[in-house]
N, C-alpha and C positions, 0 to 999 in steps of 0.2 A: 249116240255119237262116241267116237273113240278119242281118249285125251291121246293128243300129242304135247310133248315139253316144248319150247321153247329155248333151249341151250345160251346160257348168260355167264360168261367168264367171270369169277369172282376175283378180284381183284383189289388192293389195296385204293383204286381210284374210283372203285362203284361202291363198296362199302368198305367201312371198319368194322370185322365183329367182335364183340363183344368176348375177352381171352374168359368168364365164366363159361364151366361147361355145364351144358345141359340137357335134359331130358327128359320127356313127356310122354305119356298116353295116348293117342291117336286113333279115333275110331273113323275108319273111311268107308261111307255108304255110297254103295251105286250097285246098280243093277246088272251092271255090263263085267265081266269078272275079266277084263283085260283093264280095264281102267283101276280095277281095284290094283292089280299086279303092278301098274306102273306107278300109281303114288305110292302103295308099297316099300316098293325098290327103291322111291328117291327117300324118304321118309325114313327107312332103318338105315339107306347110307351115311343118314345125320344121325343115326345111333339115336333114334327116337324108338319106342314102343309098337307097333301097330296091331289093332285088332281091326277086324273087316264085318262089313253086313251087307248082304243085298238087298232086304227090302225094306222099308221103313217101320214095320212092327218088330221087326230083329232087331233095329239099333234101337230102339224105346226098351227092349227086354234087355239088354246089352249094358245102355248107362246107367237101367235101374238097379243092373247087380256087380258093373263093375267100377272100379276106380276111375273110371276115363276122363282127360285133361283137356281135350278138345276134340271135336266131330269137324271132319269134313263130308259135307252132306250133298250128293245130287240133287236136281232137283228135278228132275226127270224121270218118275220111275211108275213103273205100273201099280194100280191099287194106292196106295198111302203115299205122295207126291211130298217133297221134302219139304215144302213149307208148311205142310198139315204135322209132319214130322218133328218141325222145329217149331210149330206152337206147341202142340204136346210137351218137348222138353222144356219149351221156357211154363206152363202152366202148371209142371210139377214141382211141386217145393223142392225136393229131392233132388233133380236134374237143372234146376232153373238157374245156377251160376255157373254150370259148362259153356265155355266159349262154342259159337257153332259159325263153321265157316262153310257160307254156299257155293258147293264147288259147279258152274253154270254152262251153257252154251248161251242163254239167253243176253240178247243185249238191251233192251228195251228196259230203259227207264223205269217204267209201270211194275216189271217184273220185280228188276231192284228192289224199290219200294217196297212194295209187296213182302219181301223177304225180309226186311229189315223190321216193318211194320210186324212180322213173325215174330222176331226176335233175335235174329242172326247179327251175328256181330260184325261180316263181314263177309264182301261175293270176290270171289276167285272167276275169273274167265276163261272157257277152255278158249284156244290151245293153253295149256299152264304152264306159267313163268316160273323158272324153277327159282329163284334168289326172291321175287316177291312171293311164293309160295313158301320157302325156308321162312324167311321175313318172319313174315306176319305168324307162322306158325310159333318162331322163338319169342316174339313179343306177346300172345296172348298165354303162350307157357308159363310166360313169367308172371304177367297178371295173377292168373289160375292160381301157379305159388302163391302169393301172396295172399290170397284169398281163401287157399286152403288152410293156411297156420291160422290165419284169422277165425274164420269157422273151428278149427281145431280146440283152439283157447278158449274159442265162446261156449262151447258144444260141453268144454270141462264144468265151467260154471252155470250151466242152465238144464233144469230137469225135464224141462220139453227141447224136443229138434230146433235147432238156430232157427234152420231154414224156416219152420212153419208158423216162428218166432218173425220172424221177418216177412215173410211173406203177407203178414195183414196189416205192415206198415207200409208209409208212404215209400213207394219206391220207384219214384219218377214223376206221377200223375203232380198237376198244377203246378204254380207258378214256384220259379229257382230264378239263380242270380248268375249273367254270363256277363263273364269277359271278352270283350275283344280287343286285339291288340291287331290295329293295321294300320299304315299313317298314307293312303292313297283312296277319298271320297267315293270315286268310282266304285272301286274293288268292297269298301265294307256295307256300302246302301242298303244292296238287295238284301243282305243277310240278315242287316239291323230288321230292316220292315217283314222280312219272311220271321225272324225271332221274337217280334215284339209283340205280336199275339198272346202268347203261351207264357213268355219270360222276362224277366228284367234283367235288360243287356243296359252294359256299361260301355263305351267304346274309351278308347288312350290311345292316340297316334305316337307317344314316344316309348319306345321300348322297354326303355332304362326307368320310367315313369310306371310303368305297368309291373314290373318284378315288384316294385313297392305299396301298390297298390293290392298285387294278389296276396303280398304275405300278411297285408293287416287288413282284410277283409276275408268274408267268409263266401265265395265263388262256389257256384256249383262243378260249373265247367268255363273253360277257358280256348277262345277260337283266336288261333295263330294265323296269318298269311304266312306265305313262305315269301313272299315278293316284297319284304320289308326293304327300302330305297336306301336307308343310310346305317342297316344293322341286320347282324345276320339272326335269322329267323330261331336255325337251330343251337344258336349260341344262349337265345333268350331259353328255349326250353330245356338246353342241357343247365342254364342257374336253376330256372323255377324247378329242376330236379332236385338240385343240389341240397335246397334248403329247406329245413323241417317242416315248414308251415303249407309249402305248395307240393311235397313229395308226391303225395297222393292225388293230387288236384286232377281230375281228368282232362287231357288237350288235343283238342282237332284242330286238326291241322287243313285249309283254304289251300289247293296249290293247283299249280297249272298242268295241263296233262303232258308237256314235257321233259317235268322236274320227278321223273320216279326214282332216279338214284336218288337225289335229294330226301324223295319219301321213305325211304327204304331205310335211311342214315335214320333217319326222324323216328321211324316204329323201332331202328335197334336199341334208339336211346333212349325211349322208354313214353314216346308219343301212342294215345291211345287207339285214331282215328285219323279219317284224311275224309277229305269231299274236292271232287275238283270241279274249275270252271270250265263253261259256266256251270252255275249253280244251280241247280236243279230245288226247289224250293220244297218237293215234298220229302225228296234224300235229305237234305241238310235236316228238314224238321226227326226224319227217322233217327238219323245219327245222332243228333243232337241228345234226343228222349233216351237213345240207347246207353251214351255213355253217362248221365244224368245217374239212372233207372241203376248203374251197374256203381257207380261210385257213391251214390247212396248208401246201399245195401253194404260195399265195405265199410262206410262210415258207421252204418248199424253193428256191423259187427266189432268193427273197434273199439264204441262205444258199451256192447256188452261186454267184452273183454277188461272195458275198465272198470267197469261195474261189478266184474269175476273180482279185478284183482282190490279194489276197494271192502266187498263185502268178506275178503282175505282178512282185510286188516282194520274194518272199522266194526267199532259195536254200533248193531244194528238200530237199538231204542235212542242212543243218546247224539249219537255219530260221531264219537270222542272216536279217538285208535283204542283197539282193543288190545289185551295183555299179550299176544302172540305179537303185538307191534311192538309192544313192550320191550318185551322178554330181549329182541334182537337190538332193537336201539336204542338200549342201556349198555350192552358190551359196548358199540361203537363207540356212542358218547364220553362213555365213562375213561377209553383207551384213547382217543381224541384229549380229553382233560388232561388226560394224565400227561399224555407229550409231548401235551403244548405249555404245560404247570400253570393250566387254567382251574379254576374252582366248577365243581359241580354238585349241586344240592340235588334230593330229592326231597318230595313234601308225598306222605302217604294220608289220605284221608277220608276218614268215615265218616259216615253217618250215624247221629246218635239215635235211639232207639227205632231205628227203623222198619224192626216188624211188629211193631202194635201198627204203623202204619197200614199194611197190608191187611192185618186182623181185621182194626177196623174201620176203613174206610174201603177197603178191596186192592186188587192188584193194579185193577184200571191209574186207582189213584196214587199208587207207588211208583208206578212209569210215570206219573204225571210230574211228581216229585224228581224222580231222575232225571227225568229229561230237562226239567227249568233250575235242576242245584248243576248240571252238566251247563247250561250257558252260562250263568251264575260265575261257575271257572272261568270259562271262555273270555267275559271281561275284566278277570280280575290278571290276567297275566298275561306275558309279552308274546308278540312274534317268534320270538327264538325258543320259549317255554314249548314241550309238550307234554299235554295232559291226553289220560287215558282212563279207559274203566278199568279196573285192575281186576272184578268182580264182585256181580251184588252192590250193595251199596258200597264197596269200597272203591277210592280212586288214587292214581297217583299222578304225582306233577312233578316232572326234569326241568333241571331249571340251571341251563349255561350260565358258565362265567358267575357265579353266584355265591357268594361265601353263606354262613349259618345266617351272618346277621339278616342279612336280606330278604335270606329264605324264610326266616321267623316273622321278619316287616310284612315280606307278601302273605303268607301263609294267618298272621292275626288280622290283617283287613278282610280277608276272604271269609273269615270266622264270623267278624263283626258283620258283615253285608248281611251273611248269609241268617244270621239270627235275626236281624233287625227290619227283616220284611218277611212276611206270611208267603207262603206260598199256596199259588191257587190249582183247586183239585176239583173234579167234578164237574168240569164244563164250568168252572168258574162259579160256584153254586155255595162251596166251600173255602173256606181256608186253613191252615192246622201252620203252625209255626215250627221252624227246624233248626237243628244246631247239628255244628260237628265238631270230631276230635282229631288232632293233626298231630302227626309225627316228623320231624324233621332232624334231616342230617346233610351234613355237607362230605368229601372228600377228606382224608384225616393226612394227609402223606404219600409220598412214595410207595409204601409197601403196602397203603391200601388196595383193597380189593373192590369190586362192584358187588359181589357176598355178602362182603364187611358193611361196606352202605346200605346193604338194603336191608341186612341183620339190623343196624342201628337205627334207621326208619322205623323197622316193623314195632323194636323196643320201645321207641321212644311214642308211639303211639297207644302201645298199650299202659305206659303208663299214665297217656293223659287220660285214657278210658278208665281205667283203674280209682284217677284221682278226682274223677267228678264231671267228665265228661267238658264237655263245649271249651276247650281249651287247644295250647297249642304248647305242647313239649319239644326239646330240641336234644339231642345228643352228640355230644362231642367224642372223640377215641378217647 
């Protein structure tokens, strides 16, 4: 069958778009080379990318070698038929976060489904509407972005591929938590009872009650009507955009099949999905698992990203910040004290004889020591304090707003704790008793330096090492 367009006046009353310009990769498969011409044509006139495939094993060879941001895929094609097409790409670790949208003649339900149950993010119907064609192509574009910086960051900090990383986590299957937000009985039943199988849904008939609800709870996805009676729909999801906690949150959108400007405003603003009435109980279940399965997988990736930038900055064994966290916010701090003419101490501290420990008892039991003289700190200083490994057994501790005296007050209880309980090594088999020696300095002045402090730290520690150990020296300019 031959696409014909559908020609839809873009106008400031059928959409607002969005003044970001943008631009995407676009692979369009189809068998018929006059179809491929005409998405083509409409697709680079929005100054998008396009690369082409005819048959379903070209576009498999295609996203596995090139950068492609989104497939529109027939489903109609001789030999490899595009929903065999589009399980293959969502089955590949590699291809299985490309948006794929099924470009159809089919109208049948079953079909739908089917496609969705594939993996497709979304069915286009011939004849093609050019504005929901643009549409939905700028809104999974944008996704896609997002998804790529994420992967990008993760891919920095991980020695194996994200994707294959993710791929053997949960990424959909069993029970998530949905929201719905609709304040008319009728319109949310079916969805509760077709959802409540699989999920635990929440329903909120008040709008305004529901933005507060998603931001202090953890939703997996979030099901809008658009037929909200005393508040507008897409007002609710341009807030839950707005605000840090629900940015991400996936949202399908309930609407009626006479509201597609409506839908259209909805995917530019950055809605994930739609289903319309009535509701089709195996679609809604598809969509649902789809954008679940797909906002997971970002959260996986977030999550390793923050895991990249923590194992940045935390030592591994103890989970203090390590001296590269150090090193940078001691400038700050120090520049902060100064122009505010607040006090800042540092406390530098060792461990006394530390490597007989390793000699004889092993390494096992040196970690065991670090790790419990590392909480040890933990209780002995404030919220505002941070402590760090500096290296080896040595440690340091910043300490806002803090003159010497203070620093010396914290700095001897920390001593005293620290001598006056054993610590246990060995699987708890052993004990061996530990002391340290502390060096303290506070800010001297104006013409002080962060140098000069940590020169008089470093001093003032060795000379309590010097003088007999298990003590705590202070140094003044």
């Amino acid at each position: 069958m031959i696409i014909r367009f559908n020609r839809v006046l873009l106008t400031s009353e059928s959409v607002e778009w969005s003044n970001e310009y943008m631009t995407a990769r676009i692979l369009v498969v189809d068998d018929i080379a006059t179809n491929v011409k005409l998405l083509e044509a409409r697709l680079m006139a929005e100054y998008f990318q396009v690369f082409s495939a005819t048959s379903g094993q070209e576009a498999l060879d295609i996203c596995a070698s090139s950068q492609i941001d989104i497939v529109l895929l027939d489903v109609m094609m001789p030999g490899m038929d595009g929903f065999e097409v589009c399980r293959r790409l969502k089955a590949d670790p590699k291809t299985m976060h490309i948006p794929v949208v099924m470009v159809t003649a089919l109208n049948e339900m079953s079909d739908r489904v089917t496609g969705l149950e594939a993996g497709a993010d979304d069915f286009i119907t011939k004849p093609v509407n050019d504005l929901a064609l643009i549409t939905r192509v700028r809104s999974l574009a944008r996704l896609k972005m997002v998804t790529d910086e994420l992967r990008l960051r993760a891919e920095a900090g991980s020695e194996m591929g994200i994707e294959q990383m993710l791929h053997h986590k949960d990424g959909g299957e069993g029970r998530s938590k949905v929201l719905i937000v609709d304040d008319r009985v009728s319109s949310y039943e079916r969805v509760v009872k077709t959802l409540s199988r699989d999920h635990d849904v929440k329903v909120i008939t008040d709008p305004q009650e529901a933005l507060f609800v998603a931001a202090e709870e953890d939703f997996d996805l979030l099901v809008v009507s658009t037929g909200l009676e005393n508040f507008d729909s897409l007002r609710l999801c341009s807030q839950l955009r707005s605000l840090n906690r629900t940015r991400m949150l996936p949202i399908l959108m309930v609407s009626n099949p006479d509201e597609e400007a409506k839908l259209i405003r909805a995917l530019d603003m950055g809605v994930n999905d739609y289903v319309m009435r009535p509701v089709d109980k195996h679609e809604l279940l598809a969509r649902v698992r789809t954008q679940i399965k797909r906002g997971r997988y970002n959260a996986g990736l977030r999550d390793s990203v923050q895991q990249t930038v923590e194992m940045a900055i935390k030592d591994g064994l103890t989970g203090l910040n390590n001296r590269r966290f150090f090193d940078s916010h001691l400038v700050t701090a120090f520049d902060k004290a100064k122009s505010s003419g607040q006090n800042l101490s540092v406390l530098i501290i060792d461990i006394d004889h530390f490597k007989p420990v390793n000699d004889t008892h092993g390494h096992d039991a040196g970690d065991d020591v670090l790790r419990e003289f590392a909480n040890r700190i933990r209780k002995n200083i404030r919220n505002v304090d941070t402590a760090c490994r500096f290296g080896g057994e040595e440690f340091v501790l910043l300490m806002p707003d803090s003159d010497l005296d203070l620093a010396c007050i914290v700095a001897e209880r920390m001593r005293k704790e620290i001598a006056a309980h054993p610590f246990i090594i060995s699987g708890g088999t052993k004990q061996i008793n530990i002391t340290v020696s502390v060096g303290a300095a506070c800010i001297a002045g104006p013409d002080d330096t962060w140098e000069e402090l940590m020169k008089r730290s470093d001093e003032a520690l060795y000379r309590a090492k010097h003088n007999g150990r298990n003590q705590v020296v202070s140094k003044a300019a």
